[in-house]
ROMI-814009 format. One record per residue (C-alpha): x, y, z. Coordinates in steps of 0.1 Angstrom, whole numbers, plus 5000, padded with zeros to 4 digits. Example, Ala and Ser with C-alpha at 12.3 -4.5 7.8 and 13.67 -1.06 7.14 Angstrom:
2
512349555078
513749895071
END
This chain:
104
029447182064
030747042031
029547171998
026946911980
028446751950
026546661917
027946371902
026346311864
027746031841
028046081804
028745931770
032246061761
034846381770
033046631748
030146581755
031046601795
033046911787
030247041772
027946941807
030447111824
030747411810
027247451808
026747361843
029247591857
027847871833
024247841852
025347821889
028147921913
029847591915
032947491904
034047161893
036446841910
038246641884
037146431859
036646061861
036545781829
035445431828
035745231801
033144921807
033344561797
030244631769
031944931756
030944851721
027544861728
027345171742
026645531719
030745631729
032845371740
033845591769
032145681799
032845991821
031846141851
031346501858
031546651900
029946981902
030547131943
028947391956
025647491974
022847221971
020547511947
023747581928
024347181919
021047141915
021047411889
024147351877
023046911870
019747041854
021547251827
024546991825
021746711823
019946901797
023246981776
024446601773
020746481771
020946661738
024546501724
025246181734
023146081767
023146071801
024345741818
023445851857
023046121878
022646161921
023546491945
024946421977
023646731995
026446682027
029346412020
031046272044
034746242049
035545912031
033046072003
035346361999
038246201998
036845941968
035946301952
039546331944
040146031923
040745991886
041445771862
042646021840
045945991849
046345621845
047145441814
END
């Protein structure tokens, strides 16, 4: 069985290393690579950046783990979305991978 992944979206890179950290801090789970998206009303937004945080592990552990990440951006600069896949599939794990990071 695959391990459940949290995926919560956040206002800007500190405040998802921040979510992270405290995520991983409260639960056995261990993180997949970030991903950014800049959207069209970018201006509009609190930080012009949006960027998503994967926590894997066991479904209690990403629970854990989102409520303390959840709690930890709710209190800087806001929490955009959030969902747990409790089993993803194959094409799911696979989209787990990618990041815009990298791209200029």
């Amino acid at each position: 069985m695959a391990e459940a992944v949290g995926i919560l979206e956040v206002y800007g890179l500190v405040t998802a290393f921040c979510a992270a950290d405290a995520g991983c801090k409260a639960a056995n789970v261990h993180l997949e690579v970030f991903d950014k998206n800049k959207p069209a009303n970018a201006d509009a937004l609190p930080v012009p950046l949006l960027v998503c945080i994967k926590y894997r592990g066991s479904v209690a552990d990403v629970e854990a783990a989102m409520e303390a990440g959840m709690q930890k951006a709710a209190a800087m600069t806001g929490i955009v979305q959030h969902y747990i896949i409790p089993n993803p599939e194959e094409g799911t794990e696979k989209m787990l991978k990618i990041s815009a990071f990298d791209k200029r």
